[in-house]
C-alpha positions as CSV (number, residue, x, y, z in Angstrom):
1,X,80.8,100.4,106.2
2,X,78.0,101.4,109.0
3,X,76.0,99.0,107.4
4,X,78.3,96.6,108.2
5,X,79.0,97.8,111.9
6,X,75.6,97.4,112.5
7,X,75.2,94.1,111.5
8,X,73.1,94.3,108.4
9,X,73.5,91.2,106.7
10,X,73.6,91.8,103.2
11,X,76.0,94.5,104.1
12,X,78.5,91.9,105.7
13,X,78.1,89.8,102.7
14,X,78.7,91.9,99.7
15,X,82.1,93.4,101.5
16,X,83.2,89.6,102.1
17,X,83.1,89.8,97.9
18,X,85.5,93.0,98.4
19,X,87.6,91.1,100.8
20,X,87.5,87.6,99.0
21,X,88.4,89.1,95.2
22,X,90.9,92.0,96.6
23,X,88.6,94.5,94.6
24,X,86.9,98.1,95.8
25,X,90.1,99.5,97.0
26,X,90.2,96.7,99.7
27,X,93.0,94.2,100.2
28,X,92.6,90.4,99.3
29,X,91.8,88.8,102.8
30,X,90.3,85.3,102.7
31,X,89.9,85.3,106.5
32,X,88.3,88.3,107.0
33,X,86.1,87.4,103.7
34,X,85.2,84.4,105.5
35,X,84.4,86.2,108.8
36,X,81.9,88.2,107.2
37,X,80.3,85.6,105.6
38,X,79.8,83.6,109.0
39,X,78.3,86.8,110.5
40,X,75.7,87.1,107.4
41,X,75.3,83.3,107.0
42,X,74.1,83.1,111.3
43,X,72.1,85.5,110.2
44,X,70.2,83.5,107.7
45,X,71.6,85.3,104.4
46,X,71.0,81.9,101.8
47,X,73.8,83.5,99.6
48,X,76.3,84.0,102.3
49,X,74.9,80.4,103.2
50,X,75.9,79.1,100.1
51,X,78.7,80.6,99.4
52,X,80.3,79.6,103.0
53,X,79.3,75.9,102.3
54,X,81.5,76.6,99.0
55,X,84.5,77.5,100.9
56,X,84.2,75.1,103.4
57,X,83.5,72.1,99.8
58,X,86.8,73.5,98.8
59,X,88.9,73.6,101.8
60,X,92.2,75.3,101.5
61,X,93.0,79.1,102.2
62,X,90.6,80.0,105.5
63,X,88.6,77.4,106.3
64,X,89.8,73.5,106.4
65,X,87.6,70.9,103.6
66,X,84.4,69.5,105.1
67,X,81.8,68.0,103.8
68,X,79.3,68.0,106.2
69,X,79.4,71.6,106.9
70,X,79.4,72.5,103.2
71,X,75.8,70.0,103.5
72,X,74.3,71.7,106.2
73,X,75.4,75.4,105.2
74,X,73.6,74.3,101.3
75,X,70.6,72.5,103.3
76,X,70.1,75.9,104.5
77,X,70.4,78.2,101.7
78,X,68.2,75.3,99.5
79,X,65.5,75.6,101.8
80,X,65.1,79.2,101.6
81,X,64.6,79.0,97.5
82,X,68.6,79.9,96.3
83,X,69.3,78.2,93.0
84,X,73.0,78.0,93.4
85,X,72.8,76.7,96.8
86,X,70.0,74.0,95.3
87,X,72.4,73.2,92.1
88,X,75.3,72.2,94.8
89,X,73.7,70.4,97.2
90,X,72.3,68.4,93.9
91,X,75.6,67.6,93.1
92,X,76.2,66.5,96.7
93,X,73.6,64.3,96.3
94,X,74.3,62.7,92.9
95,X,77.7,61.4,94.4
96,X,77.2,61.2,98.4
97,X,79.1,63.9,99.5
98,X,78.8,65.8,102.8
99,X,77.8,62.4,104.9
100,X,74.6,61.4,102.4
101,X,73.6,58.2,100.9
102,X,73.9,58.8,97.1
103,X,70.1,59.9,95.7
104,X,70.0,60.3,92.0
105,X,65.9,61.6,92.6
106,X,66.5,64.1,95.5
107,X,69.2,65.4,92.8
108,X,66.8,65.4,90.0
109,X,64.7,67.4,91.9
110,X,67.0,70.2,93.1
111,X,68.8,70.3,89.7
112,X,65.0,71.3,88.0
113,X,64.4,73.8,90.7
114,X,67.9,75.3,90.1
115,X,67.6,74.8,86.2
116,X,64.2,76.5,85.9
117,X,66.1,79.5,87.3
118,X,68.3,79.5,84.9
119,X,71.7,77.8,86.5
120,X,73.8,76.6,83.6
121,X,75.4,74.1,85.3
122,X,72.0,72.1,87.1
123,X,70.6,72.6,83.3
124,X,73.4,70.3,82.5
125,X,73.0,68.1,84.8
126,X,69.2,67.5,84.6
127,X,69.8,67.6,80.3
128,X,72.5,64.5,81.4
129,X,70.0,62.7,83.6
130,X,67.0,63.3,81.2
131,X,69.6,61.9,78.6
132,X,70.3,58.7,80.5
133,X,66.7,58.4,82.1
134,X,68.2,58.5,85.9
135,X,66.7,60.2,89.1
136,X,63.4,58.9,88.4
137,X,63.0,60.9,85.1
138,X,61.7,59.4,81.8
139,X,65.1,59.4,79.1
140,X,63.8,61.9,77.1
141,X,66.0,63.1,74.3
142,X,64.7,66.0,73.3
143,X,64.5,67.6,77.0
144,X,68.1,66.5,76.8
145,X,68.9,68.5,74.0
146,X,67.1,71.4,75.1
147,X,68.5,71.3,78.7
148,X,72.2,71.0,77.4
149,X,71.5,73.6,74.5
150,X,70.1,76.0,77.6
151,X,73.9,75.5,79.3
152,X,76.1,75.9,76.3
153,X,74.2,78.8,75.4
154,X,75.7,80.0,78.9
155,X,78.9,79.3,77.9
156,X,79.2,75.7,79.6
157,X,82.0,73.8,78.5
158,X,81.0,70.3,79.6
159,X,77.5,71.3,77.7
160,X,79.2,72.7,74.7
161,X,81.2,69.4,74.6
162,X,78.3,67.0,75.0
163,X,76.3,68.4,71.9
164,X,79.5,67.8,69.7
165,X,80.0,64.2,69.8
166,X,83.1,64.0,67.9
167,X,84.9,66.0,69.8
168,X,83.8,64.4,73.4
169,X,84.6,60.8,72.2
170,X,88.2,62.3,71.1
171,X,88.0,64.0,74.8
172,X,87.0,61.1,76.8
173,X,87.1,58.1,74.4
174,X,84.2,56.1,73.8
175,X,81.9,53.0,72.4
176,X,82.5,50.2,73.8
177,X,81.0,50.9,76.7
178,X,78.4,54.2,76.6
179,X,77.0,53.7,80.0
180,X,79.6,53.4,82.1
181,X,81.5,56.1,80.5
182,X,78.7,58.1,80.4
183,X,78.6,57.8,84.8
184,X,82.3,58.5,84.5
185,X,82.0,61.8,82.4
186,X,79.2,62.5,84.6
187,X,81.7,62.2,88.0
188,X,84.8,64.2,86.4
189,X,82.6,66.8,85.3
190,X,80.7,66.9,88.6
191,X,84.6,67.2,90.3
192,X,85.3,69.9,87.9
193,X,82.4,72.2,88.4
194,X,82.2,71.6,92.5
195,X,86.1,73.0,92.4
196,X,86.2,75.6,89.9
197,X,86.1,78.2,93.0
198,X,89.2,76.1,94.3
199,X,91.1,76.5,90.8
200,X,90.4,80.0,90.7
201,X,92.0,80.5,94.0
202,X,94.6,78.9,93.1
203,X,95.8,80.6,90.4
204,X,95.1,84.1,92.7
205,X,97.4,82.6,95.0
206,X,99.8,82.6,92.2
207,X,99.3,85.8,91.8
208,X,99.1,87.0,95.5
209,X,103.3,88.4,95.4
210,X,101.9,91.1,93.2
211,X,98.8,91.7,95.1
212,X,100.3,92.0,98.2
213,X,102.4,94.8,97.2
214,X,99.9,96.5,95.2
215,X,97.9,96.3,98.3
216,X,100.6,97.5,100.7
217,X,100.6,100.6,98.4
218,X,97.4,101.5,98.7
219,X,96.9,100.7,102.3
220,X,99.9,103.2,102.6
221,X,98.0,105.9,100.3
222,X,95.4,105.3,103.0
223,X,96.9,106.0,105.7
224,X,98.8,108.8,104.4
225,X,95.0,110.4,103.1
226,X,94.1,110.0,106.1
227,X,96.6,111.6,108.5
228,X,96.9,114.3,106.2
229,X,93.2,115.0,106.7
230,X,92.4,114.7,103.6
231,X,88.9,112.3,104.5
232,X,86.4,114.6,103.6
233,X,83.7,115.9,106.4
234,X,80.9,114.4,104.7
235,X,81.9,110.8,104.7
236,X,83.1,111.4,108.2
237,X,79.8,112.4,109.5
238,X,78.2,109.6,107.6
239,X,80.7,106.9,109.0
240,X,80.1,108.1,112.3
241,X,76.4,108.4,111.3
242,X,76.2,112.2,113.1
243,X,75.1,115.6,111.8
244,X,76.8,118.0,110.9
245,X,76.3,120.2,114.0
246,X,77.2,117.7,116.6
247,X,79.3,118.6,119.3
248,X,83.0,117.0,119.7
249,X,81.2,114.8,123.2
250,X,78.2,113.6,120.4
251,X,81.4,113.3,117.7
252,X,83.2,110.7,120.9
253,X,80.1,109.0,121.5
254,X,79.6,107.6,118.0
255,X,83.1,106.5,117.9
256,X,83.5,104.9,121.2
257,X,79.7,103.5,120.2
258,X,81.1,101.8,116.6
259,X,84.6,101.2,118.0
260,X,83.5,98.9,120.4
261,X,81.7,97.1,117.2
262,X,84.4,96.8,114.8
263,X,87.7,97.4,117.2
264,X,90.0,93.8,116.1
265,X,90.6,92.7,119.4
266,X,86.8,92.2,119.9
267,X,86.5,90.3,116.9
268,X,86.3,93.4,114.1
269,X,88.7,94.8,111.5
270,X,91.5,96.2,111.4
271,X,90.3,98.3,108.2
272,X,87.0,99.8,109.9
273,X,89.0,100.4,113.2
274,X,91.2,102.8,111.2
275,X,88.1,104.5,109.1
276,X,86.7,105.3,112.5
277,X,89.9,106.7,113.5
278,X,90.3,108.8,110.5
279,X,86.5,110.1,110.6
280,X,86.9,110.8,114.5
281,X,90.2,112.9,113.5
282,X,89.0,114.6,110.5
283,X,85.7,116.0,112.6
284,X,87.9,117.2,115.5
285,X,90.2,119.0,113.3
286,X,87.5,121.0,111.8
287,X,85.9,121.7,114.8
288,X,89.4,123.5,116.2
289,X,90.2,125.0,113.3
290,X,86.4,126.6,113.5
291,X,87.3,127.6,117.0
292,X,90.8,128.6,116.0
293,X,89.1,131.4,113.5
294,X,86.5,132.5,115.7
């Protein structure tokens, strides 16, 4: 949590996972999860970069759909050598999303640099253009195959599919006309990867009755731990990022120092407010009962 108070950008991002999946004790918040990720992402982080320009591709919960942003936000995390970020902003440009001209070579290109790193999904992609000789690239067969092979191995569905035949012609149909239903599986399956984050959510939003209360309960055990003074000294000092003999003015200095960081009303949570809090109390009750004894 100091991490995060002071900025650090890798710290930001990896407790908007905590926030976005409702896991490590934390509540399920999609706008504080996406408040994180905007304070990493200015900050240049390419995977809070890309994973912002995933939320805003989606749309729905915290942030409204937009394209463009979702462009920019995987321009940026491309550039800096992210393979997810390069695998999407492929698929942007294999069907003009986010304000582009469709270009099948600029998506060629990004899909090798994000397959060579092992992305299931741009290995599909490249093994389908490879297949159908698109983006520039030779129709190769046997790249095909090994590109596609490379994805199902991964557990790819679409790739899985494509290596059975049978079963994709009784999926999609087929035959009369390969290449046009070949750019038509190519566009449902592009749809269908580019919003499986969107599906997911949707089905935690199902779920999110139950979370809420299981999250009310612990936010409650919280704040009953905490009151109680049951935080332990250790993780108090370290919160507060003091020593052990610091006096109660160096004990209000930190706190009024990180407070003014995290406090909601300047922009911070709610959460780290109260963790402050408890640390701050915790440390002056052991200091008075030390006093108390001597």
């Amino acid at each position: 949590m100091l991490d995060v108070a002071r900025g650090d950008a890798r710290a930001q991002y990896n407790l908007a996972l905590l926030f976005d999946q409702g896991r490590g004790g934390l509540p399920q918040d999609g706008r504080e999860a996406v408040r994180l990720l905007k304070l990493a992402a200015e900050q240049g982080l390419a995977a809070a970069q890309c994973s912002l320009g995933a939320k805003y591709a989606q749309g729905g919960g915290a942030l409204p759909q937009d394209d463009h942003k979702a462009a920019l936000l995987f321009e940026l995390a491309a550039d800096q050598g992210d393979a997810a970020a390069q695998c999407d902003l492929g698929v942007f440009c294999e069907f003009g999303r986010g304000g582009a001209p469709r270009d099948e070579r600029r998506a060629a290109r990004l899909f090798k640099l994000a397959a060579d790193k092992g992305v299931p999904v741009a290995q599909y992609y490249l093994g389908r253009m490879y297949e159908q000789g698109r983006g520039g690239l030779p129709q190769d067969a046997r790249a095909a195959n090994r590109l596609l092979k490379l994805a199902a191995d991964h557990g790819l569905s679409a790739a899985q599919a494509e290596l059975k035949p049978g079963l994709f012609a009784r999926l999609f149909g087929g035959g009369a006309d390969k290449g046009r239903d070949a750019q038509e599986r190519q566009r449902q399956a592009g749809e269908r990867f580019l919003h499986a984050r969107e599906n997911a959510e949707r089905r935690r939003q199902a779920e999110a009755p139950e979370r809420d209360r299981k999250a009310r309960r612990q936010s409650d055990d919280r704040r009953r731990d905490e009151t109680s003074g049951d935080m332990n000294a250790d993780r108090a000092l370290e919160i507060l990022g003091i020593g052990a003999q610091s006096s109660e003015d160096e004990i209000h200095v930190a706190y009024n120092h990180l407070m003014k960081r995290v406090h909601p009303d300047l922009g911070g949570s709610a959460y780290f407010a109260m963790e402050l809090n408890a640390a701050r109390d915790a440390l002056m009750q052991n200091r008075r009962r030390g006093e108390g004894r001597a």
